[in-house]
SEVEX-879853 format. One record per residue (C-alpha): residue in three letters; y, x, z. Coordinates in steps of 0.5 Angstrom, whole numbers, plus 2048, in hexadecimal, padded with zeros to 3 digits. Example, Ala and Ser with C-alpha at 12.3 -4.5 7.8 and 13.67 -1.06 7.14 Angstrom:
REC/type/yy/xx/zz
REC/ALA/7F7/819/810
REC/SER/7FE/81B/80E
end
This chain:
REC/type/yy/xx/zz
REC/UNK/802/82B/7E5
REC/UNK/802/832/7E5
REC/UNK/7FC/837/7E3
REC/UNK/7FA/83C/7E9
REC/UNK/7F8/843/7E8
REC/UNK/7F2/842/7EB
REC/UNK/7EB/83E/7E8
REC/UNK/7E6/83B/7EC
REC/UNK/7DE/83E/7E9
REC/UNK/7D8/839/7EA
REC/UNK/7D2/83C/7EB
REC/UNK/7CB/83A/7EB
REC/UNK/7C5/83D/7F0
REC/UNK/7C0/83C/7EA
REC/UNK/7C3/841/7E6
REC/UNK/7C7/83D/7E1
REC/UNK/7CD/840/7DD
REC/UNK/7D3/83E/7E2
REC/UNK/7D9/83B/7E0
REC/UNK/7E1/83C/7E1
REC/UNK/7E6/837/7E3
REC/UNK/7EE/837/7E1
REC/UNK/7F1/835/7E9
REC/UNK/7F8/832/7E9
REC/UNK/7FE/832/7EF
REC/UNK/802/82B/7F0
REC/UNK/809/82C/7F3
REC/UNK/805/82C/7FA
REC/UNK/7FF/82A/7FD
REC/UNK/7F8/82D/7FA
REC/UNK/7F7/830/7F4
REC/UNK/7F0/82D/7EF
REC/UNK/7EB/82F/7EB
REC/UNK/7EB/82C/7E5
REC/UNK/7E4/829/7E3
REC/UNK/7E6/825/7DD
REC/UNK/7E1/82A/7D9
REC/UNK/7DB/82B/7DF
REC/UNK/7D6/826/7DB
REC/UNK/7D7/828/7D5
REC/UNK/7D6/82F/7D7
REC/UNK/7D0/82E/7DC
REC/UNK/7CE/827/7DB
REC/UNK/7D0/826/7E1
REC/UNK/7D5/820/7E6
REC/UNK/7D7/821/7ED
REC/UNK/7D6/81C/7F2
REC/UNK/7DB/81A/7F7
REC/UNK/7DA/814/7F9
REC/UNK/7E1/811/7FB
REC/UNK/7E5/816/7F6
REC/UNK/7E8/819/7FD
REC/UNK/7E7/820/7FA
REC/UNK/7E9/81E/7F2
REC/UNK/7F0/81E/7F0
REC/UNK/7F0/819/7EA
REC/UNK/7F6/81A/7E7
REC/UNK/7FC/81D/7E8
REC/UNK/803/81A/7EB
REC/UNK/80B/81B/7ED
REC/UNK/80B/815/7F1
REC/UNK/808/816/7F9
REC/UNK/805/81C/7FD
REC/UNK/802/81B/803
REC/UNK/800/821/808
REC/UNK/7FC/81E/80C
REC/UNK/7FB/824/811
REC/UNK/802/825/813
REC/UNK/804/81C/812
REC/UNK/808/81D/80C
REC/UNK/809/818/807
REC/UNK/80E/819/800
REC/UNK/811/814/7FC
REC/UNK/813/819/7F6
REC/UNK/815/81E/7FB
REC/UNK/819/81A/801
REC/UNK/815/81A/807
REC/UNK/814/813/809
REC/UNK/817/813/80F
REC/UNK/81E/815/80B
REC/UNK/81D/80F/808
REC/UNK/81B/80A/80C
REC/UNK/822/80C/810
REC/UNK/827/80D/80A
REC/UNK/825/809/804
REC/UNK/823/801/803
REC/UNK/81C/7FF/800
REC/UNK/820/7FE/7F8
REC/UNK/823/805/7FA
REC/UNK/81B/808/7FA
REC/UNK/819/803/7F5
REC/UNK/81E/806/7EF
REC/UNK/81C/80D/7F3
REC/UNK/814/80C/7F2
REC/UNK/815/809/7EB
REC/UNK/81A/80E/7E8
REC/UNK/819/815/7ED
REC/UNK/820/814/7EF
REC/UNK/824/810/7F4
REC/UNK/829/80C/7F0
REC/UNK/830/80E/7F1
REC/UNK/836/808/7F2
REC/UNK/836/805/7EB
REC/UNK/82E/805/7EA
REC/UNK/82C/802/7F1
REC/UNK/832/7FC/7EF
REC/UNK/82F/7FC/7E8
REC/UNK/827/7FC/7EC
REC/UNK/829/7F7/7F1
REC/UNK/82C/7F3/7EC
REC/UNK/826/7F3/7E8
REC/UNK/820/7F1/7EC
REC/UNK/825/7EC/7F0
REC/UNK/825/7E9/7E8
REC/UNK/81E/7E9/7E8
REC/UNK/81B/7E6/7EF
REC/UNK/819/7DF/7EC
REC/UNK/813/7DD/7E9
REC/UNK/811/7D8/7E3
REC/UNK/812/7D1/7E6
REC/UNK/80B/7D1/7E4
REC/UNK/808/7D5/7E9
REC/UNK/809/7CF/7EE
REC/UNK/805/7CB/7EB
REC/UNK/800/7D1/7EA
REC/UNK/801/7D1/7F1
REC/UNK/7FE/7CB/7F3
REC/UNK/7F7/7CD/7F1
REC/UNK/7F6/7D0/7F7
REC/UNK/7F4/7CD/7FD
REC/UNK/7F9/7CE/802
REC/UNK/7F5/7D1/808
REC/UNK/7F3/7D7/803
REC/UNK/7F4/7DE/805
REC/UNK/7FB/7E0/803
REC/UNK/7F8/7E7/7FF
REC/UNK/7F4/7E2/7FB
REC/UNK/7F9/7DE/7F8
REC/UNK/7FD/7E4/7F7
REC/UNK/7F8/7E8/7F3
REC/UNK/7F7/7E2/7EE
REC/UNK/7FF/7E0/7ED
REC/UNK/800/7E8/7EC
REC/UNK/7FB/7E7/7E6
REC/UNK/7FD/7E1/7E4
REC/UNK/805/7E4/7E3
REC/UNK/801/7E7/7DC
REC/UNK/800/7E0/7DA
REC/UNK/809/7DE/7DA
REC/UNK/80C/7E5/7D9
REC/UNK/807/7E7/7D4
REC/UNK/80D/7EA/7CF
REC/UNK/80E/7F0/7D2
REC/UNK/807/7F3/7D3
REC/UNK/807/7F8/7CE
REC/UNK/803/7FE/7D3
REC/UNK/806/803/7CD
REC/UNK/80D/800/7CD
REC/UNK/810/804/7D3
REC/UNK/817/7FE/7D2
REC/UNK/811/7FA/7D4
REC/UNK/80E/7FD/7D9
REC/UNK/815/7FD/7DD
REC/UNK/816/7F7/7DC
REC/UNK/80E/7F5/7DF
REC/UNK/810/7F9/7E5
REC/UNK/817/7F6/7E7
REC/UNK/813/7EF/7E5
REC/UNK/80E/7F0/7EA
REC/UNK/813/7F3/7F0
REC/UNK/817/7EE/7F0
REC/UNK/812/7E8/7F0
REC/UNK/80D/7EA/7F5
REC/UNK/812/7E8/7FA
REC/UNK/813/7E1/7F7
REC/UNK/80A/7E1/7F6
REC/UNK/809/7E3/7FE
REC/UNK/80E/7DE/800
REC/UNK/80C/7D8/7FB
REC/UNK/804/7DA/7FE
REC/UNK/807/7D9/805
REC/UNK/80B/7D3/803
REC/UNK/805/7D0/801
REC/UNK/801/7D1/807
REC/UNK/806/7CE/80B
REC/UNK/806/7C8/807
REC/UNK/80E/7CA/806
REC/UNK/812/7C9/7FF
REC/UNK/813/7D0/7FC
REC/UNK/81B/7D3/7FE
REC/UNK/81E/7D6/7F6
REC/UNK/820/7DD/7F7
REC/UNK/828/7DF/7F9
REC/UNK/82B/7E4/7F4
REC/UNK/830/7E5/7FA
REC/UNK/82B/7E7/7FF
REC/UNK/828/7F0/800
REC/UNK/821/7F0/7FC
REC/UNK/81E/7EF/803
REC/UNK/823/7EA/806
REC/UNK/821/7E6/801
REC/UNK/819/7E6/802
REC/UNK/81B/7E4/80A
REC/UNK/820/7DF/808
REC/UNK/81A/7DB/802
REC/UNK/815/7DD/809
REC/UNK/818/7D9/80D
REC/UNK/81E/7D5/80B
REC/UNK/81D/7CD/80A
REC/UNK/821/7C8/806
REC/UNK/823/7C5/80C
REC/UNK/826/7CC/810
REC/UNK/828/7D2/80C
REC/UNK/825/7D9/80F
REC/UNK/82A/7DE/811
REC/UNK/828/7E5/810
REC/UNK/827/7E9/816
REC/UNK/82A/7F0/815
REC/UNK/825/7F4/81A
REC/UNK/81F/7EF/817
REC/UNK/821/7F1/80F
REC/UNK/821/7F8/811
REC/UNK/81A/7F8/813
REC/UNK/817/7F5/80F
REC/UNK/81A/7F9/809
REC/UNK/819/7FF/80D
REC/UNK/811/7FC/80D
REC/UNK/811/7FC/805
REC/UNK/814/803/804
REC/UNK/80E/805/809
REC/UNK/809/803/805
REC/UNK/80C/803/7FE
REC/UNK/807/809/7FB
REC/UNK/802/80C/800
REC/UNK/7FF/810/7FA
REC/UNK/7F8/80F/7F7
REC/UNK/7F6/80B/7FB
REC/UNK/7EF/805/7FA
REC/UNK/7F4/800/7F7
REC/UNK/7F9/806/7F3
REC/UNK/7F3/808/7F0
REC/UNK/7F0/802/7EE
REC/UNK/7F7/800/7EB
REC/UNK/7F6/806/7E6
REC/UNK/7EF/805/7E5
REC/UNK/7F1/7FE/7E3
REC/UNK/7F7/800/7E0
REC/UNK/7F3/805/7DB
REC/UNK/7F0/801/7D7
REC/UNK/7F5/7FF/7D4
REC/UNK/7F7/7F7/7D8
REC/UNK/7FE/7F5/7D9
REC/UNK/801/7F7/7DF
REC/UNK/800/7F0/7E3
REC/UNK/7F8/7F1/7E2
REC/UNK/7F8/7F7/7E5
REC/UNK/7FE/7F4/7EB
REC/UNK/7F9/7EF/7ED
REC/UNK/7F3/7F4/7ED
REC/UNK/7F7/7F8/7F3
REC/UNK/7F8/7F2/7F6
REC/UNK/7F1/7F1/7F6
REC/UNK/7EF/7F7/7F9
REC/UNK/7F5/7F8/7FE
REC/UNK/7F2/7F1/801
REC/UNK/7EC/7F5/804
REC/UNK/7EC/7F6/80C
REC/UNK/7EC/7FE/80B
REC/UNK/7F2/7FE/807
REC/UNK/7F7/7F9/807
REC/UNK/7F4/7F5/80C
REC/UNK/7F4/7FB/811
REC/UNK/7FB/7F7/814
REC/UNK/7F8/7F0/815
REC/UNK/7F2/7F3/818
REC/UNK/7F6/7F6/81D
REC/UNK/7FA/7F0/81F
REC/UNK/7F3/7ED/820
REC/UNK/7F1/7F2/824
REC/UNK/7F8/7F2/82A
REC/UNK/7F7/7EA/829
REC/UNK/7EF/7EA/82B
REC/UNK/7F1/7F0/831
REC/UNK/7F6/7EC/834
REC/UNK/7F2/7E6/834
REC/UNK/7EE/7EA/837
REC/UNK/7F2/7EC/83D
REC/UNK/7F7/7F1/839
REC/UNK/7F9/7F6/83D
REC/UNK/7F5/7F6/843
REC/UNK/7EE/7F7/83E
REC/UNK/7F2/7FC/839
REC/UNK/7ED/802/83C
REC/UNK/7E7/7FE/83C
REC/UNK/7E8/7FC/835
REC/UNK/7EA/804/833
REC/UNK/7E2/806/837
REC/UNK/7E0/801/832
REC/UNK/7E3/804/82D
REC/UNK/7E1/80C/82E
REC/UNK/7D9/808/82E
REC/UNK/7D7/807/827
REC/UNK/7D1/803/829
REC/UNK/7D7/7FE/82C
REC/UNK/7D8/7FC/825
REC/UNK/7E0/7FB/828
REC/UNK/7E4/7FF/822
REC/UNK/7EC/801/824
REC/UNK/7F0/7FF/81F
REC/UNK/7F6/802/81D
REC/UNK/7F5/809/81E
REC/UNK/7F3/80E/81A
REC/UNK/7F3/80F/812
REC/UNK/7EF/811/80C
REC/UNK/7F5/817/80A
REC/UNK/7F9/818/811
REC/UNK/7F6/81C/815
REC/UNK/7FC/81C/819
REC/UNK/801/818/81C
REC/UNK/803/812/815
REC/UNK/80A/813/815
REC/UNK/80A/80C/813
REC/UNK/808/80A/819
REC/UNK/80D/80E/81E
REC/UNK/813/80A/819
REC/UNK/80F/804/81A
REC/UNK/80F/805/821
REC/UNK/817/805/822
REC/UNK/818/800/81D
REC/UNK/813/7FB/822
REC/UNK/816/7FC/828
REC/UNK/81E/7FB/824
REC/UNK/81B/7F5/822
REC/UNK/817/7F1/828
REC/UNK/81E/7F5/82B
REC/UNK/823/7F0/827
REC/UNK/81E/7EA/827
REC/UNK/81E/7EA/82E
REC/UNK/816/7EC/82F
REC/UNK/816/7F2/832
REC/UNK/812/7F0/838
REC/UNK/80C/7EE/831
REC/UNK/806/7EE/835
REC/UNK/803/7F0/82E
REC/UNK/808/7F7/82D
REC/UNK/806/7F9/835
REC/UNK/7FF/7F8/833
REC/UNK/800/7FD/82D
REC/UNK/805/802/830
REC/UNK/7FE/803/836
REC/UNK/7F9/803/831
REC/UNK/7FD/809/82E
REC/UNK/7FF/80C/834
REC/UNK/7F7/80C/835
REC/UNK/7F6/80F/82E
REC/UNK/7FB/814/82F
REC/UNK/7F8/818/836
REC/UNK/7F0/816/836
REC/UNK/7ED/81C/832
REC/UNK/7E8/818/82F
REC/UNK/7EE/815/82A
REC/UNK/7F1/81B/82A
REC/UNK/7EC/81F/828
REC/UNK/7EB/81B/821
REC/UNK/7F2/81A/81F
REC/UNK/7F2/812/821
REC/UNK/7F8/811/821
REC/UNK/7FD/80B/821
REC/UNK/7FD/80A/819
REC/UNK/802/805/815
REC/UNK/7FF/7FF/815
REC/UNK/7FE/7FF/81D
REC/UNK/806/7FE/81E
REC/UNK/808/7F9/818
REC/UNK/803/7F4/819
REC/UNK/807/7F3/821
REC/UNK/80F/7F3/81C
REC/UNK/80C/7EE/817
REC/UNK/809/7E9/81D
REC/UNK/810/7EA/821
REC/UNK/814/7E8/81A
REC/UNK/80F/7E2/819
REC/UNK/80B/7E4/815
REC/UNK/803/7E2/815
REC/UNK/7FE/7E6/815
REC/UNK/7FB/7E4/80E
REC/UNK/801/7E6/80B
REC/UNK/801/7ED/80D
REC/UNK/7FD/7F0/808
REC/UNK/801/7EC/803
REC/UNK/808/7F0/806
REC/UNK/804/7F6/805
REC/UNK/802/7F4/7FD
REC/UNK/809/7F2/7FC
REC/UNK/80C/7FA/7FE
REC/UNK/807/7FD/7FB
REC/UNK/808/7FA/7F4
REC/UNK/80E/7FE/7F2
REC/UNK/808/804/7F4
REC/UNK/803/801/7EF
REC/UNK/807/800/7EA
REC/UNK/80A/807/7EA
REC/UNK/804/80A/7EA
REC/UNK/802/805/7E4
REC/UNK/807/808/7E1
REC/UNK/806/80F/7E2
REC/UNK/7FF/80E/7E0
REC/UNK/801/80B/7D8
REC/UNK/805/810/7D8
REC/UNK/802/816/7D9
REC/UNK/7FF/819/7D2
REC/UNK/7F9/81B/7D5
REC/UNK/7F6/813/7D8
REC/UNK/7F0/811/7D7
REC/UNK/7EC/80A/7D8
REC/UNK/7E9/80C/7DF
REC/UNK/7E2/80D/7DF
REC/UNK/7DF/80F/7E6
REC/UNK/7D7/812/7E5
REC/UNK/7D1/812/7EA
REC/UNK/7CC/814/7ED
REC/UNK/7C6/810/7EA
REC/UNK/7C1/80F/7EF
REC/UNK/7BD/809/7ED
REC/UNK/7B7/808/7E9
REC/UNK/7B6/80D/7E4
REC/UNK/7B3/80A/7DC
REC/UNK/7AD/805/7DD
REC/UNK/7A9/800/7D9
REC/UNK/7A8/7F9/7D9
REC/UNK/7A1/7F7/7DB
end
């Protein structure tokens, strides 16, 4: 964080003394006006509900430009990424800054390969729940219950211990997803392989059985892996900054984990993607194609209640570059499973091309997101519906427990304590 020549002034239509502020430049993106002091100085808070104009820290990890669909992951372009390195490769990135050279990816991949088993407990653990819950639940409470078995490494303080929490947590929330879907199925738990990619390895405890090994598509592998390098880190968003928020008062990292589970589960977050299927699924049974303009009028009616899901975003005000990356893999994948006649990709391509042309779409920006072409992958994998959002929790835990750690890290860190603006009764008596 550098310090700008210029200063942001505050003044004040009732004549009262104005107050400066010092401003600060990122490496790119917006400069801020730093507010630490405005209370103090004027007894005054600012009010920004859903903090979309507050910068509430500093961070080295990803940039988002929104305006020209730019997503960084320590500098690197997401679309570089996604075409040249595997999802370990990004994980060691997002975690040191750096990509590994040969001898620290071999040493990385060994590591977390080492670590994917979880204590026999947990399946005991596992048994509490009931078989037909949702996915996100059970995860958000064997997340939680992970302090209970590791707990001799959770030291915040210690920063050994914090790499050794954060390569724990990446390589068991595989086995974790794998063992709710297990459970729902009604189907034995399948070990991790220490022979198998970190995703291969996901896929085969997915859907191998002790009666039939599952071998490992190449094209399946990559796309899946290509999935959990697209929604490694999005910067801070609800369920990033909720893993601060939580992580500030001091608790071990697995607490602050399941919180981010917890918040990603919400529809408007991570469940975006499960809302999407739901959507193509309920259109083509609708009539599919044939009623795709019919239900884009619906859409343009608000008093319709007919939402489009998939398209637009809180930050992206351009094309998601996630989204044109997804694109292609989808196609590559129905292309290798023999399901390019998909009735539901046909569906998608058409709601995207009415998107892209109608000028009601275009005008505000709604343009295909990630979530709109993930859901399509993972269905064709054979993944269902209610686990897609523990996918994207499973990626996205090498984000949180980075920006956790750059958090516990930063000299300057607080316990988060967001203020109000106080409406309600003012001081009033018993009677």
């Amino acid at each position: 964080m550098q310090l700008s020549d210029k200063k942001a002034t505050l003044s004040f239509s009732d004549d009262s003394a104005s107050v400066e502020f010092p401003v600060y430049k990122g490496t790119i993106g917006p400069d801020v006006i730093d507010i630490r002091k405005l209370y103090g100085q004027t007894g005054m808070f600012t009010y920004d509900p859903g903090f979309l104009a507050t910068a509430s820290c500093e961070s080295a990890i990803t940039y988002i430009d929104g305006d020209k669909g730019q997503l960084l992951y320590r500098g690197y372009p997401i679309e570089q990424l996604a075409e040249n390195c595997d999802f370990m490769d990004v994980s060691y990135l997002i975690l040191n800054g750096e990509l590994p050279d040969a001898g620290q990816k071999q040493e990385f991949d060994s590591v977390v390969t080492h670590h994917t088993m979880v204590h026999e407990q947990l399946h005991l653990f596992m048994r509490g729940f009931r078989r037909d819950a949702h996915p996100m639940a059970v995860l958000t409470g064997m997340v939680g219950a992970l302090s209970a078995f590791y707990h001799d490494s959770t030291d915040i303080t210690n920063p050994r211990h914090r790499e050794i929490s954060a390569i724990r947590l990446i390589a068991k929330m595989p086995t974790l997803v794998a063992m709710a879907y297990k459970y729902n199925q009604g189907q034995p738990y399948i070990y991790p392989r220490n022979d198998l990619s970190y995703t291969g390895n996901f896929l085969r405890m997915m859907f191998a059985t002790p009666c039939e090994d599952y071998q490992v598509n190449e094209v399946v592998e990559r796309a899946l892996d290509r999935i959990f390098i697209l929604h490694a880190d999005h910067e801070q968003n609800a369920s990033t900054s909720t893993v601060r928020l939580c992580g500030s008062s001091g608790t071990n990292p697995f607490a602050a984990i399941a919180a981010g589970v917890a918040c990603l589960w919400g529809p408007a977050h991570g469940g975006a993607n499960e809302a999407c299927l739901q959507m193509l699924e309920q259109l083509q049974a609708e009539g599919g194609i044939d009623k795709v303009g019919e239900f884009m009028e619906k859409v343009k009616d608000k008093s319709s209640g007919v939402r489009l899901m998939g398209f637009g975003h809180r930050v992206y005000k351009n094309y998601d570059p996630r989204a044109k990356l997804m694109q292609a893999t989808c196609k590559e994948v129905l292309t290798a499973l023999g399901l390019e006649n998909d009735p539901l990709f046909k569906l998608a391509m058409e709601l995207e091309r009415i998107a892209l042309e109608d000028p009601y779409f275009v005008d505000r920006k709604l343009y295909p997101n990630v979530d709109f072409y993930s859901g399509i992958v993972q269905r064709a994998i054979g993944i269902p519906t209610p686990l897609f959002t523990a996918i994207f929790a499973l990626a996205r835990t090498v984000g949180w427990i980075a920006q956790w750690d750059e958090m516990l890290s930063d000299p300057e860190y607080k316990i988060g304590r967001p203020r109000q603006l106080y409406t309600g009764a003012s001081v009033r008596d018993i009677k």
